[in-house]
C-alpha positions in Angstrom: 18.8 17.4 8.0 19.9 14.6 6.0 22.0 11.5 7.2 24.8 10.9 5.2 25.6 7.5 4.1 28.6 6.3 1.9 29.6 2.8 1.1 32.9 2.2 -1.1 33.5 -1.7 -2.7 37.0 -2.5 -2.5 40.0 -3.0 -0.9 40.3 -0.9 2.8 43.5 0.3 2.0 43.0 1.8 -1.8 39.1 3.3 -0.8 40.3 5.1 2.0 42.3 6.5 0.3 39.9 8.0 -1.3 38.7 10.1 1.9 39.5 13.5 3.3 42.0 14.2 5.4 40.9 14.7 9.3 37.3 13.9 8.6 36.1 11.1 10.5 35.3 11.3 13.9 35.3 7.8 15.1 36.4 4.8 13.6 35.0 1.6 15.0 35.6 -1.7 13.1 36.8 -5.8 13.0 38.8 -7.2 10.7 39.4 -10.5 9.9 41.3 -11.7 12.6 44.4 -13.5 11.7 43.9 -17.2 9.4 39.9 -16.3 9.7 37.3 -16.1 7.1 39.3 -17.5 4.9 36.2 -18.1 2.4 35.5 -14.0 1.8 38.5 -12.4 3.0 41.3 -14.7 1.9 42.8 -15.5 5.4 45.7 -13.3 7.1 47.8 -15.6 8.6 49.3 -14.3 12.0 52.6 -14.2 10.8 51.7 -11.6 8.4 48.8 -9.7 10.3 51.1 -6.7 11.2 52.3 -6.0 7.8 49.1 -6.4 5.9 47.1 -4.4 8.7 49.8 -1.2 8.7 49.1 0.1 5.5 45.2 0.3 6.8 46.0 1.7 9.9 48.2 4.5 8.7 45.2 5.7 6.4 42.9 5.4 9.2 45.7 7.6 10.8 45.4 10.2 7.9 41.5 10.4 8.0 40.9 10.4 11.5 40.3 14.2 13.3 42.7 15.3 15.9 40.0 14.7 18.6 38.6 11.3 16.9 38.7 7.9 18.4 39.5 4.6 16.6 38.2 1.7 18.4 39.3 -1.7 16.8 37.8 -5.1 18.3 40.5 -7.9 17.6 41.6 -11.3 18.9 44.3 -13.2 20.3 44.3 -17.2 18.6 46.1 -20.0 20.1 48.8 -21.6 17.4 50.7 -24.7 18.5 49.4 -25.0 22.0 49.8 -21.6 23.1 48.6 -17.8 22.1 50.0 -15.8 19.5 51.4 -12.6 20.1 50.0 -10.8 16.9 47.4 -9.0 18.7 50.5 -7.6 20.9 53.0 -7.0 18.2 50.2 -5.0 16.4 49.4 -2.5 19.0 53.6 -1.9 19.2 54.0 -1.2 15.4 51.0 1.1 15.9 52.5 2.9 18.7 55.5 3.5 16.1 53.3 4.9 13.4 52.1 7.3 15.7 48.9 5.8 17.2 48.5 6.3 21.1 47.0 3.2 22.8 45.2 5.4 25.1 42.3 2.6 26.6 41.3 -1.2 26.4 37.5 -2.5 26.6 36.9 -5.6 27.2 33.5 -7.5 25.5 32.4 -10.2 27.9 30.4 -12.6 25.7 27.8 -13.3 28.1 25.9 -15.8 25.7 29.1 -17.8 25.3 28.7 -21.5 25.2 31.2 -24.0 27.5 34.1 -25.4 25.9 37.6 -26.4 26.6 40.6 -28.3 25.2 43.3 -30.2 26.6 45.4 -27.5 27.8 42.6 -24.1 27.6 38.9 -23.2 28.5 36.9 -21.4 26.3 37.6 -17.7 25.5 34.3 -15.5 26.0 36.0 -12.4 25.7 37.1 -10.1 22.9 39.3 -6.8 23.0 38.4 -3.6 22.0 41.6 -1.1 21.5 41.5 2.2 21.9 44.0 4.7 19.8 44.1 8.1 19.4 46.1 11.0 17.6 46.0 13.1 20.7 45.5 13.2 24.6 42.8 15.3 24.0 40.0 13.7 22.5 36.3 14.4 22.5 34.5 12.0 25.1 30.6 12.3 26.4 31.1 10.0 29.6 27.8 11.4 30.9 26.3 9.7 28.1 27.0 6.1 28.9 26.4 6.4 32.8 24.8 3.4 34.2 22.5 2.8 37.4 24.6 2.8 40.5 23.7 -0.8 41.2 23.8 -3.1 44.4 27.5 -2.2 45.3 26.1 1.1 46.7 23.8 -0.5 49.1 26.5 -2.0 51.2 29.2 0.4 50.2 27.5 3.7 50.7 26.2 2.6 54.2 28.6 2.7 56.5 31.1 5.2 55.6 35.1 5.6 57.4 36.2 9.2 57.8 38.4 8.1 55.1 35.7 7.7 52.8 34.5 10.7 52.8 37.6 12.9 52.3 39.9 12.8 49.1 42.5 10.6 50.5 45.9 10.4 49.0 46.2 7.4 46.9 48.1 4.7 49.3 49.7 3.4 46.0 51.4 7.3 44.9 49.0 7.1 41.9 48.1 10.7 42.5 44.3 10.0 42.9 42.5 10.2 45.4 39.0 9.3 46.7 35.5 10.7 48.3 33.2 7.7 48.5 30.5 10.0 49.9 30.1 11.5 46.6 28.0 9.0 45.5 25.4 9.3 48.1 21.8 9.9 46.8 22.6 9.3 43.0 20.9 7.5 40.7 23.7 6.8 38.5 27.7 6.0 37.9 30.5 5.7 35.0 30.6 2.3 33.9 33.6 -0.2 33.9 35.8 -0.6 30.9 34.4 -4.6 30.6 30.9 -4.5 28.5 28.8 -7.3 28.9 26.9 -8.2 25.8 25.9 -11.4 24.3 27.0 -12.1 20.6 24.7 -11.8 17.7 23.3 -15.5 17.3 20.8 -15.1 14.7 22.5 -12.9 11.9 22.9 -15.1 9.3 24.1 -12.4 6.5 27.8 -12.1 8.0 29.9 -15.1 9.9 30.8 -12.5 12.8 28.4 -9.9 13.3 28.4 -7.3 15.7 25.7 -7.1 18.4 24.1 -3.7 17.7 24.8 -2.9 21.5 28.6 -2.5 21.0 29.0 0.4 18.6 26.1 2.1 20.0 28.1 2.7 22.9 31.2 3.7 21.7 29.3 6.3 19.1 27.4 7.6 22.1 31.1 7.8 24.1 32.8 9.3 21.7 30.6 11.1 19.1 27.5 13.5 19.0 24.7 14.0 16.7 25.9 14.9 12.9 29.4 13.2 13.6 30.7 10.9 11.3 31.4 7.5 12.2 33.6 4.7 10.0 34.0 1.3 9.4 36.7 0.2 7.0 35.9 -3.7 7.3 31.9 -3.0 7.3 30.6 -6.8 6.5 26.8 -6.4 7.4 26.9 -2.8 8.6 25.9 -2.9 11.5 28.1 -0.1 12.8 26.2 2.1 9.8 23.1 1.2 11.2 23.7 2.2 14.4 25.3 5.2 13.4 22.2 6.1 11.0 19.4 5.3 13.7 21.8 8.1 16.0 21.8 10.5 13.7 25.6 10.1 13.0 26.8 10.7 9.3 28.3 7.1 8.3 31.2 5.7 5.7 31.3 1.5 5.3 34.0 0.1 2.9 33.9 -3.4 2.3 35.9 -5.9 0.0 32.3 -8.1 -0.9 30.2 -6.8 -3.1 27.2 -8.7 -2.0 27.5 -6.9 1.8 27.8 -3.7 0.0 24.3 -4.0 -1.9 22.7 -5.4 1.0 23.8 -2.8 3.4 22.5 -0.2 1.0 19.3 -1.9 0.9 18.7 -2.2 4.2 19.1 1.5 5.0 17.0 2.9 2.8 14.0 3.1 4.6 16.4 4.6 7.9 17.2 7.3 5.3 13.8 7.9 4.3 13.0 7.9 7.9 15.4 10.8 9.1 14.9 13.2 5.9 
């Protein structure tokens, strides 16, 4: 079967308008981040990040399937000394519009270089919100398990009686525990902190993603024939990604020159799944 690709020049907001209503199963994408890349997308200063960004998010709202996930990597800047609260006064205006903030990843940079300024180290971390129209969502977890690792050498090998029971949660959380459950297997559900280094050697977008990071949120949250968005596409990696999994993919993008590039590029990943 064919993969579907669609790229759309123009602005976020007019092209998606353009889309189907509950049709996207995930949405995984970075904007500019507030007063960046000034040179291609103008610059949003922090100020006015919420209101530009709310028109966006309330199509993304429209297109997005009941049981779709939207995954949007941001970050906090420092203005004046000390950080701005955009990042935070977004995800409470998107609360109102009737987003759930259901998750947060974090994206360790592990390749980050040192750094620091008078008053602040170096950040080598980005976030990665999740929202969601409904507590029910479609999620593989199976598919993103990970080796067990060297915590279950010591852990696993002396166990309390405690351990291997479902305890009530000393804190009244309502969860409870049975260590012993992960005795003799191979593998484990990861944390919600992914460590990947950045993209150092893209030179066709000033922020690129590291093809590692929506690989694992398409295998999370999507299966095979899905369809997988990414309103702020730049070099399309997230269509890449999406193509090579067998994922049907939408970029939009505001530069004309990432659109024809993207289309070049996967042609032959076309050609390759007919």
């Amino acid at each position: 079967m064919e993969i579907h690709t669609d790229i759309y020049l123009g602005d976020s907001k007019d092209q998606l308008a353009r889309l189907a209503v509950d049709s996207v199963d995930l949405i995984v994408t970075s904007p500019p981040y507030a007063d960046q890349r000034k040179d291609t997308y103008g610059g949003i200063h922090h100020d006015k990040y919420v209101e530009w960004f709310l028109p966006i998010s309330g199509q993304l709202l429209r297109v997005l399937k009941p049981t779709g996930t939207f995954i949007l990597n941001i970050k906090e800047k420092v203005v004046d000394g000390e950080r701005s609260t955009y990042v935070m006064e977004l995800i409470i205006a998107m609360r109102k519009q009737g987003w759930l903030w259901t998750e947060e990843f974090i994206w360790h940079k592990k390749n980050s270089y040192p750094g620091k300024w008078p008053n602040r180290f170096r950040d080598s971390w980005e976030r990665l919100l999740q929202f969601n129209k409904n507590r029910h969502f479609n999620m593989y977890q199976e598919e993103v398990m990970v080796p067990m690792g060297d915590w279950a050498k010591a852990r696993l090998k002396k166990l309390s009686d405690t351990d291997k029971i479902r305890d009530t949660s000393k804190v009244g959380s309502g969860f409870g525990k049975n260590i012993s459950n992960w005795i003799d297997r191979g593998k484990a559900y990861p944390t919600n902190v992914l460590h990947l280094a950045t993209e150092c050697n893209n030179k066709n977008h000033s922020a690129a993603f590291p093809e590692e990071l929506p690989e694992w949120f398409i295998k999370l949250f999507t299966k095979r024939l899905d369809t997988v968005l990414d309103p702020f596409m730049g070099s399309g990696t997230t269509l890449m990604v999406a193509n090579k999994m067998q994922r049907h993919s939408i970029g939009i993008d505001i530069v004309p020159e990432y659109c024809d590039m993207v289309k070049q590029q996967l042609r032959p990943i076309e050609l390759y799944l007919l």
